[in-house]
C-alpha positions as CSV (number, residue, x, y, z in Angstrom):
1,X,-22.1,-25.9,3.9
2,X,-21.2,-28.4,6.3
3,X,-23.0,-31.4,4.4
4,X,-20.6,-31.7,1.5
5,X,-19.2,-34.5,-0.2
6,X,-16.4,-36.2,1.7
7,X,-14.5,-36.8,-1.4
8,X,-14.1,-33.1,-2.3
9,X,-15.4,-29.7,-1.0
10,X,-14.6,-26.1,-2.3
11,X,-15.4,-23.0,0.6
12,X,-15.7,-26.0,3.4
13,X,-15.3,-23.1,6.2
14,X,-17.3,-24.9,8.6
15,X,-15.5,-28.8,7.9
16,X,-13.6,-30.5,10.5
17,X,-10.2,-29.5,11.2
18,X,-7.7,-32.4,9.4
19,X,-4.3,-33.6,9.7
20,X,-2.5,-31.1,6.9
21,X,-2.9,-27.7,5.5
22,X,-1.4,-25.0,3.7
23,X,-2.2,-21.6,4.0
24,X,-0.7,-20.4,0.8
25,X,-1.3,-16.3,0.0
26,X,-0.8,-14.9,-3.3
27,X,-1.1,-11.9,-5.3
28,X,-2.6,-11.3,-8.9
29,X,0.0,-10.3,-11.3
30,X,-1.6,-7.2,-13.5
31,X,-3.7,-8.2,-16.3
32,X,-4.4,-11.6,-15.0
33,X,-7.5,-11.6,-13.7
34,X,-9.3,-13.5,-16.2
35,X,-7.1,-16.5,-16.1
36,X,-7.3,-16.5,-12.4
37,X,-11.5,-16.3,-12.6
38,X,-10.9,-19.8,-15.1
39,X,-8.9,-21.4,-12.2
40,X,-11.2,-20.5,-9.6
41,X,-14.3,-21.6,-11.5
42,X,-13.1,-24.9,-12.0
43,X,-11.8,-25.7,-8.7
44,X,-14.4,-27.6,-7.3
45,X,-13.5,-30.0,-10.5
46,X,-10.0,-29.5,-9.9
47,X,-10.2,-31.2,-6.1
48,X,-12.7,-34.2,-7.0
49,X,-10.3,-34.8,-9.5
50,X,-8.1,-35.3,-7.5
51,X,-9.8,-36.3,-4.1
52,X,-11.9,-39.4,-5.7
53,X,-9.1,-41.9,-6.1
54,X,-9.0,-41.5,-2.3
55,X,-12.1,-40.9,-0.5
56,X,-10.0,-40.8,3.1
57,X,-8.1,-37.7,2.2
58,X,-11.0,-35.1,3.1
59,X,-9.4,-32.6,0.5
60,X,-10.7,-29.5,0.9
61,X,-9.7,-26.0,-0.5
62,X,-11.4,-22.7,0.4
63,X,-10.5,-19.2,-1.5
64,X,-10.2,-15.9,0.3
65,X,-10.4,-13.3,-1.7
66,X,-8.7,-9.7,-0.6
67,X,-10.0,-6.2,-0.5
68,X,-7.7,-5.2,-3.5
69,X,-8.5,-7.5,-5.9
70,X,-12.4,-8.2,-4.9
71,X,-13.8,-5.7,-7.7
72,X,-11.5,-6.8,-10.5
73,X,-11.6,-10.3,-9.7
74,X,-15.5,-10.8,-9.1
75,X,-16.9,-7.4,-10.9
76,X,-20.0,-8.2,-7.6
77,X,-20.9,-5.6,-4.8
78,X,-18.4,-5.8,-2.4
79,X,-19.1,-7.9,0.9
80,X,-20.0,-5.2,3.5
81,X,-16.6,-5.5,5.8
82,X,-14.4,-6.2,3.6
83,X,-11.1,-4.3,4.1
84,X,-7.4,-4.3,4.4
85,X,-5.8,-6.0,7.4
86,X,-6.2,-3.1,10.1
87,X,-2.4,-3.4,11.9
88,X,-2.7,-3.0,15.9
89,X,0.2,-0.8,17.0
90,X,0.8,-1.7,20.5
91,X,3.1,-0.5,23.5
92,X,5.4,-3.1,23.1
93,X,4.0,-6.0,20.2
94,X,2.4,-4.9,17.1
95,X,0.1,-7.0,14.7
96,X,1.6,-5.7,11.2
97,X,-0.7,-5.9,7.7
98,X,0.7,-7.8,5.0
99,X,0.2,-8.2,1.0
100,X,-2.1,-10.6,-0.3
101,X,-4.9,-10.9,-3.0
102,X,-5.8,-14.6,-3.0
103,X,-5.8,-17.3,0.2
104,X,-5.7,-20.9,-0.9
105,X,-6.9,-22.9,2.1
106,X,-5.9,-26.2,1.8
107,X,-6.7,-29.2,4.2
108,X,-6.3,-33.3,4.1
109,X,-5.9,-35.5,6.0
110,X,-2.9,-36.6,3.8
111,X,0.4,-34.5,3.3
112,X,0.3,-35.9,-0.3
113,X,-2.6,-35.0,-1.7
114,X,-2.3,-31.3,0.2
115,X,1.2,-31.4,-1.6
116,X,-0.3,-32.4,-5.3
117,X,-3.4,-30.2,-5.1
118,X,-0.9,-27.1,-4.5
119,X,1.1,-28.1,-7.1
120,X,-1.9,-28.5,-9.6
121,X,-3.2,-25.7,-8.2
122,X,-0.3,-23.4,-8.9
123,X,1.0,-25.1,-12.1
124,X,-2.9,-23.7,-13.9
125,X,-2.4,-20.0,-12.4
126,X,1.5,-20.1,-13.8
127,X,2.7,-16.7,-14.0
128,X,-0.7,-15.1,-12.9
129,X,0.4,-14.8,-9.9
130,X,3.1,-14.5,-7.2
131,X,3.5,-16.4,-4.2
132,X,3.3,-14.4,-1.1
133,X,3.4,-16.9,1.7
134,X,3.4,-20.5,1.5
135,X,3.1,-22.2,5.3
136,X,2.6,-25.8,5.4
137,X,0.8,-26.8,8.4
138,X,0.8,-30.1,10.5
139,X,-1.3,-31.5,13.6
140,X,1.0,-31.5,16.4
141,X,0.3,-34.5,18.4
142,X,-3.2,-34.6,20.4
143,X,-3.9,-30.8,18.5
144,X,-1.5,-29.0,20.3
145,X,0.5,-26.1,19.4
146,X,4.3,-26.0,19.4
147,X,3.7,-24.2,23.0
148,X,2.2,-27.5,24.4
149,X,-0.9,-26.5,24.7
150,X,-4.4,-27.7,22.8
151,X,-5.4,-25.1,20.3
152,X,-9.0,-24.5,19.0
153,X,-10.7,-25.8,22.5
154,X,-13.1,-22.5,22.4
155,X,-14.1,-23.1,18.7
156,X,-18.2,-23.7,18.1
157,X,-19.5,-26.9,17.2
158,X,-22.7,-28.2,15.2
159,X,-25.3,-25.4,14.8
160,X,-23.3,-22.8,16.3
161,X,-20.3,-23.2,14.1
162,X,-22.3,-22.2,11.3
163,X,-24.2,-19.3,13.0
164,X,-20.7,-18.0,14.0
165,X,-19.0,-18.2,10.8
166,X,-21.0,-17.5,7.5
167,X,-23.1,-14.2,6.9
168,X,-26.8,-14.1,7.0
169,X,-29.4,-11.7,6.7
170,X,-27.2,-8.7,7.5
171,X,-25.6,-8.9,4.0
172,X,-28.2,-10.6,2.1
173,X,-25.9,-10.6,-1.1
174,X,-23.1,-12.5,0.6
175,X,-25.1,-15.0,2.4
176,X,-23.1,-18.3,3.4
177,X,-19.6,-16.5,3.3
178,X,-17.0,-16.4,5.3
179,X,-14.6,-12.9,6.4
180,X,-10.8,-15.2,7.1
181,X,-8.4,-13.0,9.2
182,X,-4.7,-14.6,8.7
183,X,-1.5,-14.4,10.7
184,X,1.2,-15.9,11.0
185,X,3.2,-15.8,14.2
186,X,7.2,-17.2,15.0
187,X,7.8,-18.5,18.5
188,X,11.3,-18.2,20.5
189,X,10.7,-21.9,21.7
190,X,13.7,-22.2,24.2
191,X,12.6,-18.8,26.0
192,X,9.2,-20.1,26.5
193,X,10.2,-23.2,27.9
194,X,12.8,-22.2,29.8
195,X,9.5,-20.6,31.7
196,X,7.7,-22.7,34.6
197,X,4.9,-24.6,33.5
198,X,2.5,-22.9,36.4
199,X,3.7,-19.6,34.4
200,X,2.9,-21.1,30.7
201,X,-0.5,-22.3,32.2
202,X,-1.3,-18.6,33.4
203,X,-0.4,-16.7,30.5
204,X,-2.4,-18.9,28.4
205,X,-5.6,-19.4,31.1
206,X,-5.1,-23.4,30.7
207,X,-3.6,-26.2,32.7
208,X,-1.1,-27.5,30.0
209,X,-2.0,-31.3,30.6
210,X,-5.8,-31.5,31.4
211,X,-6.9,-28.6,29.0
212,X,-8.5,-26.8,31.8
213,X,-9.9,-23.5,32.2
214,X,-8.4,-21.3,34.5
215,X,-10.8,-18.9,36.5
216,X,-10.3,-15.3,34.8
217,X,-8.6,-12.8,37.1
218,X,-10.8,-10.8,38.9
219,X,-8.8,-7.8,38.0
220,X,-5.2,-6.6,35.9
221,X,-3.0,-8.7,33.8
222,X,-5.5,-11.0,31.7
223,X,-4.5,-14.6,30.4
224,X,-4.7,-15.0,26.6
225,X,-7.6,-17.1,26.8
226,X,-9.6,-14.2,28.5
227,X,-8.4,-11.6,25.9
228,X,-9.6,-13.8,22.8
229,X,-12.8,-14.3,24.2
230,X,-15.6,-11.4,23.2
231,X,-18.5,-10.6,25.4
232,X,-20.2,-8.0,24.3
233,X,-22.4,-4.9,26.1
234,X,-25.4,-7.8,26.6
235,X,-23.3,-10.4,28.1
236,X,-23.4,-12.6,24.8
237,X,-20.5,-14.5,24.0
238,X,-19.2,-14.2,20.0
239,X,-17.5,-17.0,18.6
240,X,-15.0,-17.4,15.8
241,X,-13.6,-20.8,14.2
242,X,-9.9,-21.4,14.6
243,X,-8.1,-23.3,12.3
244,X,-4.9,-22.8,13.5
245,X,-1.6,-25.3,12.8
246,X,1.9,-25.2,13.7
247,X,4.5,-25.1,11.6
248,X,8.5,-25.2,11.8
249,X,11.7,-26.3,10.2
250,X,13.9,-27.0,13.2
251,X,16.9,-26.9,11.2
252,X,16.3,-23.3,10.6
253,X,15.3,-22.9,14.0
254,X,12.1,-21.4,12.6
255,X,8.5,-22.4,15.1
256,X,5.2,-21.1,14.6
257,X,1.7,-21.1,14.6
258,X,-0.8,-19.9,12.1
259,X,-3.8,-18.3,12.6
260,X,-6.2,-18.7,10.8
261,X,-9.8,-17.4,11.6
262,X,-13.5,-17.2,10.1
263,X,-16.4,-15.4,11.3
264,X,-19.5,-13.8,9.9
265,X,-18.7,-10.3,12.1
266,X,-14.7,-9.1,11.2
267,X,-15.3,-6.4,14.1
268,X,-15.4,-10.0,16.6
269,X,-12.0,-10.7,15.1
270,X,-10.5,-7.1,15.3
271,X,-12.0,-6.6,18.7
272,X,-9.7,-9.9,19.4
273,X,-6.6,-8.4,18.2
274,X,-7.1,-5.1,20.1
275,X,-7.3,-6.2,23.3
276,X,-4.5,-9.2,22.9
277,X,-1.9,-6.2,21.5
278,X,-3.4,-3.3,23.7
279,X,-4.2,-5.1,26.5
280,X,-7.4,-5.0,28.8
281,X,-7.3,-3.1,30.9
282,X,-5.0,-0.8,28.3
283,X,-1.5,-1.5,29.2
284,X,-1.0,-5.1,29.8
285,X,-0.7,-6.8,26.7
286,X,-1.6,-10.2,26.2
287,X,2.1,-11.7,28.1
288,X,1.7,-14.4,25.3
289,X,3.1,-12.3,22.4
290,X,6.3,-12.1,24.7
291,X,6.6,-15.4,22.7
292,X,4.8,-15.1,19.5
293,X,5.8,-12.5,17.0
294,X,3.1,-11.4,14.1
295,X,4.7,-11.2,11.0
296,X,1.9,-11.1,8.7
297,X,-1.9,-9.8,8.5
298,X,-4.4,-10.2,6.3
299,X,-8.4,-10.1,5.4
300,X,-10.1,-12.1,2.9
301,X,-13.8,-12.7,2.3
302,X,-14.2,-16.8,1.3
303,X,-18.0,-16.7,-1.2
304,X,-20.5,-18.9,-1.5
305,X,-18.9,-22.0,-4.2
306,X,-21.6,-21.0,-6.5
307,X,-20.0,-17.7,-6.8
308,X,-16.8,-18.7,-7.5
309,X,-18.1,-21.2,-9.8
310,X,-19.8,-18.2,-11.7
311,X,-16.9,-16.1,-12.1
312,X,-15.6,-18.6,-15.0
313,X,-18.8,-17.7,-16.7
314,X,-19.4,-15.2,-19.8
């Protein structure tokens, strides 16, 4: 899944992080599911079509598809985790769950061709379906978020990126897939750098310049980089792949990340969330969503391309 053609890939979970993305969600209008299945069957046609007039773009689209439309859509057992965004009800921040059948994934290293494959994209489906969210991502400088920091340091590379992110043997029938966990989060950008920089480096677990771990505290109030990472009762360490961007439109005084995150295990994911909007020990929440509000949630399970490709079939 990593080993596809540069010109065009469909499900590319495990590709390299580009320039441009959107993260656009939508939801099946009733009825529509067989001209959705068309779409989606065809669209490893749709991006080569598009992608091999220029080979540098690294167009890429992968599909999420959502608990509530999986059986309609696919008419296949259902992937063994699949579910509705669980919201995380904290003390103070909560992590809310938010509509959304499809997930449309897409990545370049060119704003253009992101921009025309959308707009192919959504001109087949037509009135199939309803936009939900539309976020168009951007890579901010040397990959860092709008906070200043690097994002994605932590994620796996080469044979671990796959092992962390596609289903094996546990679910035989959804072998090479991909559970995506989405949200979208709003920052208050003048409160958060209004703060010191030695504050903004401990509440993330980072120096802000060199990218540099912080040592964990020994004890209490938990930077954010300790609370995203999951150890479990063995000591092993279980990875997820972030492909995060920022976002904004300074004129509406609107900043953001989005999260965007794959794994083969959704309990690594949820186990993530808990203790960010919980807090570990219980109590003291992850000080980062002082500054980043949650405003959406959802789950999605991205198949192999051959299914998809299938589903246009009969």
């Amino acid at each position: 899944m990593t080993d596809r053609d540069p010109r065009g890939a469909v499900q590319a979970v495990a590709s390299p992080l580009t320039a441009n993305a959107v993260f656009l969600v939508v939801d099946v209008a009733p009825g529509a599911a067989d001209r959705v299945r068309d779409v989606l069957a065809d669209l490893a046609g749709s991006i080569k079509s598009l992608a091999f007039p220029y080979s540098d773009s690294a167009l890429t689209c992968t599909v999420g598809i959502g608990s509530a439309i999986w059986d309609e859509l696919t008419a296949l057992p259902r992937p063994a985790q699949l579910r509705p965004f669980t919201p995380v009800v904290g003390a103070h921040h909560t992590a809310p769950s938010t509509p959304g059948d499809l997930l449309f994934h897409i990545r370049a290293e060119r704003a253009d061709v992101c921009f025309e494959f959308e707009r192919r994209l959504l001109e087949s489906l037509g009135d199939a379906v309803r936009v939900v969210d539309e976020t168009v991502g951007f890579r901010s400088f040397d990959r860092r978020d709008l906070l200043g920091f690097v994002d994605g340091t932590a994620n796996p590379i080469g044979a671990e990126l796959d092992a962390a992110v596609l289903v094996g043997d546990e679910d035989p029938a959804h072998r090479g897939g991909s559970y995506i966990v989405t949200q979208k989060y709003l920052h208050p950008l003048a409160a958060w750098r209004a703060l010191p920089t030695e504050m903004q480096e401990a509440i993330i677990g980072r120096t802000k310049l060199e990218n540099v771990e912080l040592d964990d505290a020994p004890w209490g109030q938990q930077s954010h980089k300790s609370l995203a990472t999951i150890v479990d009762e063995q000591g092993v360490e279980h990875d997820i792949q972030r492909d995060n961007m920022p976002f904004g439109r300074p004129g509406h005084d609107e900043f953001g990340t989005y999260f965007l995150g794959c794994s083969r295990d959704l309990s690594v994911i949820q186990r993530m969330l808990e203790r960010m909007f919980l807090g570990d020990p219980p109590g003291l929440h992850d000080r980062l969503l002082d500054f980043s509000t949650a405003v959406t949630g959802s789950v999605f399970f991205a198949p192999r391309p051959e299914v998809l490709a299938a589903l246009g079939v009969g």
